[in-house]
Backbone as XML, in Angstrom:
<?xml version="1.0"?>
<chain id="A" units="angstrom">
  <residue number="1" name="UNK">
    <atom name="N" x="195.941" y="43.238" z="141.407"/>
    <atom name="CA" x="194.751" y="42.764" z="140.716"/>
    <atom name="C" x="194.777" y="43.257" z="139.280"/>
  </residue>
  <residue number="2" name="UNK">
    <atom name="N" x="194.206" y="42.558" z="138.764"/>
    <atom name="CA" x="194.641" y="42.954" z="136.694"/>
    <atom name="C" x="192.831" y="43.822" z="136.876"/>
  </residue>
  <residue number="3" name="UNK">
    <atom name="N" x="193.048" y="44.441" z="135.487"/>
    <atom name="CA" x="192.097" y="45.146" z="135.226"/>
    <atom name="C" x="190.392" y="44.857" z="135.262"/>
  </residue>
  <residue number="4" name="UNK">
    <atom name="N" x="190.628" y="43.522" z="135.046"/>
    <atom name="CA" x="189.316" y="42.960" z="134.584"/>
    <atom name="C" x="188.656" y="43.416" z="136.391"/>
  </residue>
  <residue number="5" name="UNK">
    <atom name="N" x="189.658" y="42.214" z="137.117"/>
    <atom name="CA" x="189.220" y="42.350" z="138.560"/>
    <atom name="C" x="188.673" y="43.896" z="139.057"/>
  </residue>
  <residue number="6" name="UNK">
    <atom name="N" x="189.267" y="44.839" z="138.654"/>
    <atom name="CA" x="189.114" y="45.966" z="138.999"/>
    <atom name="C" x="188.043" y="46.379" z="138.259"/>
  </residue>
  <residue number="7" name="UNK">
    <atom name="N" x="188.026" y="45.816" z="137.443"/>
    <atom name="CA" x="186.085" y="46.899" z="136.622"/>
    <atom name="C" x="185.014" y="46.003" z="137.643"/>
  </residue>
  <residue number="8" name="UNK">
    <atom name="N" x="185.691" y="44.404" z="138.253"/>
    <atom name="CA" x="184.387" y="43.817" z="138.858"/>
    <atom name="C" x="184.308" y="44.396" z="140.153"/>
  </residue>
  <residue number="9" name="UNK">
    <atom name="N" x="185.104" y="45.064" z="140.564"/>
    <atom name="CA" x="184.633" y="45.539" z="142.269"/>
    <atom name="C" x="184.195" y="46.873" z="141.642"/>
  </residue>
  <residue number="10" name="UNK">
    <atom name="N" x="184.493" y="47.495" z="140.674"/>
    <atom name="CA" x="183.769" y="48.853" z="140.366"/>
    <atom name="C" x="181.985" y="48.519" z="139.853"/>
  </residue>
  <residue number="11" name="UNK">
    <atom name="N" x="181.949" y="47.373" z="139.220"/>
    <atom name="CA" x="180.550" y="46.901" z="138.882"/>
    <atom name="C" x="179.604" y="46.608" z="140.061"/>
  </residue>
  <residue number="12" name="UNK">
    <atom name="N" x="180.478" y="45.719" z="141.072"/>
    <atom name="CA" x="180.066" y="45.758" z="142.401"/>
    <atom name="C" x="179.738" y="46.985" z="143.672"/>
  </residue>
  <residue number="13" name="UNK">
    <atom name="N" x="180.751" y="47.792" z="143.028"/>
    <atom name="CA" x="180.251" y="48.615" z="144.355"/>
    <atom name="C" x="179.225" y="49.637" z="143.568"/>
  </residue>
  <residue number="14" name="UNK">
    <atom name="N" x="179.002" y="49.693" z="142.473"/>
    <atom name="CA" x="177.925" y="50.163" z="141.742"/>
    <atom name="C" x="176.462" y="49.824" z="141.807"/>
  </residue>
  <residue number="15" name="UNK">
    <atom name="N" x="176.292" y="48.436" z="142.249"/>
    <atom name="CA" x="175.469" y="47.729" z="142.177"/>
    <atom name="C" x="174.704" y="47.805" z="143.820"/>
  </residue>
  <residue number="16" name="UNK">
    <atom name="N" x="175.865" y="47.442" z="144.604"/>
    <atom name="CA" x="175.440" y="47.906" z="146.391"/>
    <atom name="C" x="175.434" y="49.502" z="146.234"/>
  </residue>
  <residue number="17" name="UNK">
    <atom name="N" x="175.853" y="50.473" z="145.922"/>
    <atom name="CA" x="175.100" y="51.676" z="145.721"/>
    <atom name="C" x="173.884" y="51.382" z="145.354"/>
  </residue>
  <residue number="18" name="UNK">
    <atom name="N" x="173.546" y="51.077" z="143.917"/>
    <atom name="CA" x="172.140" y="51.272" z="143.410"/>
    <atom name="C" x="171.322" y="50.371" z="144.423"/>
  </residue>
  <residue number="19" name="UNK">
    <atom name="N" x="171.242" y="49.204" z="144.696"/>
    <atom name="CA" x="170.632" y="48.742" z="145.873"/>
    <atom name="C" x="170.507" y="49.484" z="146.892"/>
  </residue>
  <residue number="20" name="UNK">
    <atom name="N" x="171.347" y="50.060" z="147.917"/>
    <atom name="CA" x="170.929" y="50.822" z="149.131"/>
    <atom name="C" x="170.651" y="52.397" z="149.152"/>
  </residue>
  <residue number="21" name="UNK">
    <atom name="N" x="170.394" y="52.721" z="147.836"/>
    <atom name="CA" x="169.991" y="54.044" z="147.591"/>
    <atom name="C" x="168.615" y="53.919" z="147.271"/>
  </residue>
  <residue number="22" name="UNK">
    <atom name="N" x="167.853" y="53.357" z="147.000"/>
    <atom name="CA" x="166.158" y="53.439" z="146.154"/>
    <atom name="C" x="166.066" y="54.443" z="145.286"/>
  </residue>
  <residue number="23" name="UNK">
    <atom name="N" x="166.843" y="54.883" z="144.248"/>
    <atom name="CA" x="166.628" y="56.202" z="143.625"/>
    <atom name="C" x="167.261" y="57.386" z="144.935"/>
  </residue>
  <residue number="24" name="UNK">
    <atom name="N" x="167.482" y="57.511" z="145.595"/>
    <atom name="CA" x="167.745" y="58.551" z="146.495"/>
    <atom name="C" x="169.628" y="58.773" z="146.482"/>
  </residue>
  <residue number="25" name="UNK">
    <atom name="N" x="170.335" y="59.059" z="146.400"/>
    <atom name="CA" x="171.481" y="59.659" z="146.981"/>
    <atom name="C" x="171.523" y="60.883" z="148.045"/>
  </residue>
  <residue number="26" name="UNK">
    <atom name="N" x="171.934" y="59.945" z="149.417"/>
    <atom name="CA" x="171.396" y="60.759" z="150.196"/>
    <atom name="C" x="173.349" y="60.507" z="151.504"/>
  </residue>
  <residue number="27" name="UNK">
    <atom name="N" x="173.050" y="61.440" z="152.278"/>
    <atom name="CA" x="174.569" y="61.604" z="153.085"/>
    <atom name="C" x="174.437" y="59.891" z="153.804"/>
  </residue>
  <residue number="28" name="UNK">
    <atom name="N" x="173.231" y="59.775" z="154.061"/>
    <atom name="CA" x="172.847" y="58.273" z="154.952"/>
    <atom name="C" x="173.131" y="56.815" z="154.159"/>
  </residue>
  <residue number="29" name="UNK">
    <atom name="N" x="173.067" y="57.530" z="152.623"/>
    <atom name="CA" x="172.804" y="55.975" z="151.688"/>
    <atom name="C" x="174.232" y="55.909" z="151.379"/>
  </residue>
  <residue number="30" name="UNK">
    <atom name="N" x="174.652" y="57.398" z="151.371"/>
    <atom name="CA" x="176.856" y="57.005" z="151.192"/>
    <atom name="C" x="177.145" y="56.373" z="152.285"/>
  </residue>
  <residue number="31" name="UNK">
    <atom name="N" x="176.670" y="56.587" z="153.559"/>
    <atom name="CA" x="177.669" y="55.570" z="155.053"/>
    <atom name="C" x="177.274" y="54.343" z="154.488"/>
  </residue>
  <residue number="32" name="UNK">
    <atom name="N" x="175.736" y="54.431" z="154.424"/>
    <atom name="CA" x="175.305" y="52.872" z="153.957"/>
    <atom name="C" x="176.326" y="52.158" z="153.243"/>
  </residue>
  <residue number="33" name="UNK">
    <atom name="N" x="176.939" y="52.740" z="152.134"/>
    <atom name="CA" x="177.572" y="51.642" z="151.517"/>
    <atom name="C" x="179.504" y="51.969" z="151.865"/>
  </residue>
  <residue number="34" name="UNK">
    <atom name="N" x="179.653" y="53.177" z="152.367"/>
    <atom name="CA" x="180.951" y="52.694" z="153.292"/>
    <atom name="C" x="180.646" y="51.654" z="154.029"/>
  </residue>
  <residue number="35" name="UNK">
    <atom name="N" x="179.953" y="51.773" z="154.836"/>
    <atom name="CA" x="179.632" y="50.856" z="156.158"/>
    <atom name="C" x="180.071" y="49.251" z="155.303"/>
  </residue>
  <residue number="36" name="UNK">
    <atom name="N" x="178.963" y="48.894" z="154.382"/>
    <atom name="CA" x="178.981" y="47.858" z="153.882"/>
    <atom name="C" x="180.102" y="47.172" z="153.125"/>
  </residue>
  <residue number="37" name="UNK">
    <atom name="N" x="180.835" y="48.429" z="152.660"/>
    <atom name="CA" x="182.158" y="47.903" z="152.359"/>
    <atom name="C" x="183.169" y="48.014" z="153.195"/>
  </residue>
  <residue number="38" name="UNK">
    <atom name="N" x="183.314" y="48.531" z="154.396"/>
    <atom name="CA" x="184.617" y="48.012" z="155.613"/>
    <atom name="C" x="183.798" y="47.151" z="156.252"/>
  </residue>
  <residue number="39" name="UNK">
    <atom name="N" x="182.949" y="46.147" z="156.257"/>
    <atom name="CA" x="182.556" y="45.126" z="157.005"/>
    <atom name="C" x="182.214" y="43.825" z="156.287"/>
  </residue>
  <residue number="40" name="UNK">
    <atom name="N" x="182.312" y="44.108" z="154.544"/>
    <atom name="CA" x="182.066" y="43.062" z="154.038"/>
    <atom name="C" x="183.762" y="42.542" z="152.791"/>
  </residue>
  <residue number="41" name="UNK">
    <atom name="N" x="183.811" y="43.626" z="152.675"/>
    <atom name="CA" x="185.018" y="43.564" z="152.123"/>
    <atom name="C" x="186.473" y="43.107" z="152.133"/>
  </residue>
  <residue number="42" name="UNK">
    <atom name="N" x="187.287" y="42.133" z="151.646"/>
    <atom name="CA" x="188.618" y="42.146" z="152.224"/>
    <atom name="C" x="189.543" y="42.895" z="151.979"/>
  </residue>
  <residue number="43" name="UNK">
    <atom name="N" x="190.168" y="43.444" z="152.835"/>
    <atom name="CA" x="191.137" y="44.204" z="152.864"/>
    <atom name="C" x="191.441" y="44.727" z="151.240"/>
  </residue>
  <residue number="44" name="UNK">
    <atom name="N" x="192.199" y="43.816" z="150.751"/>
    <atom name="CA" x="192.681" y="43.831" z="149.052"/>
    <atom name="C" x="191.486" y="44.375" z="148.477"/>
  </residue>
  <residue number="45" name="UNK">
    <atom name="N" x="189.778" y="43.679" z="148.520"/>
    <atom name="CA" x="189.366" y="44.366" z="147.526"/>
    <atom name="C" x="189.414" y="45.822" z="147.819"/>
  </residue>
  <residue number="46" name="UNK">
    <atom name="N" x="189.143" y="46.146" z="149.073"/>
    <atom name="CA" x="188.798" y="47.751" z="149.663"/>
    <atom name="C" x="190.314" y="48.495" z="149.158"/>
  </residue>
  <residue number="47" name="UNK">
    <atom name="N" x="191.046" y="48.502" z="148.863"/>
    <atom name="CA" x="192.529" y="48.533" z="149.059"/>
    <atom name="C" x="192.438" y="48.959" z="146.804"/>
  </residue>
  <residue number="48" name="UNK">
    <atom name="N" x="191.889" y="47.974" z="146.233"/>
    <atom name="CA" x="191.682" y="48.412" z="144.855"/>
    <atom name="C" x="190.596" y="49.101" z="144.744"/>
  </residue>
  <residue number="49" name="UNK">
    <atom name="N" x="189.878" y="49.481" z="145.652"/>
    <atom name="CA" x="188.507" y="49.898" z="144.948"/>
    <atom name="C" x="188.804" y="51.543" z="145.319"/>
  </residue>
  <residue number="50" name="UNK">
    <atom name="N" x="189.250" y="51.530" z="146.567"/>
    <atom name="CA" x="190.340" y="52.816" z="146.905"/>
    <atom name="C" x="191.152" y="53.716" z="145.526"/>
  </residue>
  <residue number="51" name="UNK">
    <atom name="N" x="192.058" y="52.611" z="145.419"/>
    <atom name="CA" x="192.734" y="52.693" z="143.866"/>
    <atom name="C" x="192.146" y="53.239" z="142.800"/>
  </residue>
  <residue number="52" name="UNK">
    <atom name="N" x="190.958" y="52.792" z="142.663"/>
    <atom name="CA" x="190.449" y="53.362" z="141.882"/>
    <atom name="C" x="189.947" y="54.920" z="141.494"/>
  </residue>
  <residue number="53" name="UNK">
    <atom name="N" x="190.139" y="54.527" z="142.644"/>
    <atom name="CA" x="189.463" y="56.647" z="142.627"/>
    <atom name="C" x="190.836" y="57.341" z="141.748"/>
  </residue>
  <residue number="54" name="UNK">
    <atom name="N" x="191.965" y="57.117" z="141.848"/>
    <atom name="CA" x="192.695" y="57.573" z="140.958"/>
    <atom name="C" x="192.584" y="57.419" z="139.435"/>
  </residue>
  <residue number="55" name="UNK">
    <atom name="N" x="192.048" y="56.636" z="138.988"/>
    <atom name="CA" x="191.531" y="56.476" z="137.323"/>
    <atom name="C" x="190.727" y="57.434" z="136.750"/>
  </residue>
  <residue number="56" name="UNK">
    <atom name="N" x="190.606" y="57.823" z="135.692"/>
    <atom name="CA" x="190.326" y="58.711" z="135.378"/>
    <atom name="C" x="188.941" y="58.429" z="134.845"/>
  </residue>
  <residue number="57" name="UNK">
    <atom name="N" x="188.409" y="57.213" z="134.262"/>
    <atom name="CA" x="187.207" y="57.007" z="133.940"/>
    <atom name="C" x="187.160" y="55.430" z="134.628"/>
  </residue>
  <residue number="58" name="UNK">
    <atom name="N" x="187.452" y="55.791" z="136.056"/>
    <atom name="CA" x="187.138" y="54.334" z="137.128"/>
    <atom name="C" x="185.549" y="53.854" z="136.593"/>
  </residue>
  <residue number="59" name="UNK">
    <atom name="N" x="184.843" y="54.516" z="136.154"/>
    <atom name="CA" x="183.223" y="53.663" z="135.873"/>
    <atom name="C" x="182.437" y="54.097" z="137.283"/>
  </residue>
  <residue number="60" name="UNK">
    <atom name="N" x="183.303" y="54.304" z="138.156"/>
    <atom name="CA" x="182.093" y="54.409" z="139.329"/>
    <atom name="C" x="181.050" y="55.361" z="139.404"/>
  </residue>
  <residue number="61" name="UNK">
    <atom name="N" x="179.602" y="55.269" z="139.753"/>
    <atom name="CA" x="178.823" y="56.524" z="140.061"/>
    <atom name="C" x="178.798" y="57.250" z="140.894"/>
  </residue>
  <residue number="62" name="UNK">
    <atom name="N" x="178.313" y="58.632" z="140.862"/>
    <atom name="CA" x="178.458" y="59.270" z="141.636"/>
    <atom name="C" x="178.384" y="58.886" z="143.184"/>
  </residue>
  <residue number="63" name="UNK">
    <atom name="N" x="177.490" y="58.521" z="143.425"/>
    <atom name="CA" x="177.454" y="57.626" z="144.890"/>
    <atom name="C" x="177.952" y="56.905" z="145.342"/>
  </residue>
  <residue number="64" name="UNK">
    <atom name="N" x="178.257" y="55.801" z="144.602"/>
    <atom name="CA" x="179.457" y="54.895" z="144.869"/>
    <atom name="C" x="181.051" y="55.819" z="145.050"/>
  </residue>
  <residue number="65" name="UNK">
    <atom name="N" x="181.049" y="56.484" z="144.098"/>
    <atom name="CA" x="182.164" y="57.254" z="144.294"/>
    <atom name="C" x="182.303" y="57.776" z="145.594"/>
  </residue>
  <residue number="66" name="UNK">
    <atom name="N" x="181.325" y="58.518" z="145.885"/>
    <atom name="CA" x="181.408" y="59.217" z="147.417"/>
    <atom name="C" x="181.694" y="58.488" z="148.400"/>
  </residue>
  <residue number="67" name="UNK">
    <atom name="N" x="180.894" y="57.251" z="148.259"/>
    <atom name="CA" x="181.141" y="55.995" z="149.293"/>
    <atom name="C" x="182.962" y="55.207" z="149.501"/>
  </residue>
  <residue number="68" name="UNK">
    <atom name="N" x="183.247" y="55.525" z="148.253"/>
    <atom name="CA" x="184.323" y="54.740" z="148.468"/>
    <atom name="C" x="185.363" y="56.366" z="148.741"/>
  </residue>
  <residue number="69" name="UNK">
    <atom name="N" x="184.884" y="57.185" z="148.282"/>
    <atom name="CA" x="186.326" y="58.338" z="148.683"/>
    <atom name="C" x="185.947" y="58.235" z="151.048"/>
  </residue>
  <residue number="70" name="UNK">
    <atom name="N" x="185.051" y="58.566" z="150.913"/>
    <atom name="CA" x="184.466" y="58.616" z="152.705"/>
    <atom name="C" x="185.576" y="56.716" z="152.834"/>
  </residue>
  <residue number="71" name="UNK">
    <atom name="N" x="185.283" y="56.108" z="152.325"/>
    <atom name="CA" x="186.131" y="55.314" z="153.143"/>
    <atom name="C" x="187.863" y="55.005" z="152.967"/>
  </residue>
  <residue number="72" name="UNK">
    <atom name="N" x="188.308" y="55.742" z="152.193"/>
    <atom name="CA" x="189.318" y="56.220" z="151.227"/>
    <atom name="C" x="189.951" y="57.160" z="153.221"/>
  </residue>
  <residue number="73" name="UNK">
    <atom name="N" x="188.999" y="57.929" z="153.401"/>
    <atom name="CA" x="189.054" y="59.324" z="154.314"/>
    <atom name="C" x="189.633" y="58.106" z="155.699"/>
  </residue>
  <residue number="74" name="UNK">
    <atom name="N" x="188.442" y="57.146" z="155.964"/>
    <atom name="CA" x="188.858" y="56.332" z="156.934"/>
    <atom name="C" x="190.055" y="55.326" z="156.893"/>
  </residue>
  <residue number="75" name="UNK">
    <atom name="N" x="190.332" y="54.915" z="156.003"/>
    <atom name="CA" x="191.372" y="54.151" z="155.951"/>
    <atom name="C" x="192.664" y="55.311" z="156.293"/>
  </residue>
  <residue number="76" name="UNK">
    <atom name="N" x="192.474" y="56.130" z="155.560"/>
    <atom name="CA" x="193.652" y="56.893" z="155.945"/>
    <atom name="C" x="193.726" y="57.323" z="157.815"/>
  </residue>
  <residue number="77" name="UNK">
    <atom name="N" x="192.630" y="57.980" z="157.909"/>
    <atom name="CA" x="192.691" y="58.664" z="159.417"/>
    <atom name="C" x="193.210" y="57.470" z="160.717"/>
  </residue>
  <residue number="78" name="UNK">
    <atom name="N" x="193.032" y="56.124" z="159.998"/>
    <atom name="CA" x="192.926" y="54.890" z="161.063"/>
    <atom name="C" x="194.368" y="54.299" z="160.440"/>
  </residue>
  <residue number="79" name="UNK">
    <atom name="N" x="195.571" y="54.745" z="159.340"/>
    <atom name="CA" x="196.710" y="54.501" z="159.568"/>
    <atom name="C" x="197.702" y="55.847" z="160.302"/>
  </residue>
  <residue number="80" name="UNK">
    <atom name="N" x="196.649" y="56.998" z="160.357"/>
    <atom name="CA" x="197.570" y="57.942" z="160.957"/>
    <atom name="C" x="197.396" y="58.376" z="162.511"/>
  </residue>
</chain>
């Protein structure tokens, strides 16, 4: 995926953070949006958005961040 693609799933999973948080960052509102991204996601995007966590100024927020490292944790534990 070229860059652009990659700032739009970082804009996106920014956006389903700020939606399923109400102001709150909470341990429940990070599954929330793991959850929402291994069930809504395809493979590839989950697969770059993963990726991303290696960038150094990926754009993601804190919450989103958490959300996507926790599913970062599952993808791995479910190829080993």
């Amino acid at each position: 995926m070229s860059h652009d693609q990659g700032q739009t799933l970082v804009h996106m999973v920014n956006q389903i953070a700020a939606n399923l948080s109400g102001g709150r960052e909470t341990t429940e509102t990070v599954e929330g949006v793991c959850t929402h991204l291994e069930k809504f996601w395809a493979r590839a995007m989950k697969q770059r958005i993963v990726a991303s966590l290696d960038e150094p100024d990926s754009g993601l927020t804190p919450l989103a961040r958490q959300a996507v490292e926790r599913l970062a944790e599952r993808q791995t534990a479910k190829a080993g």
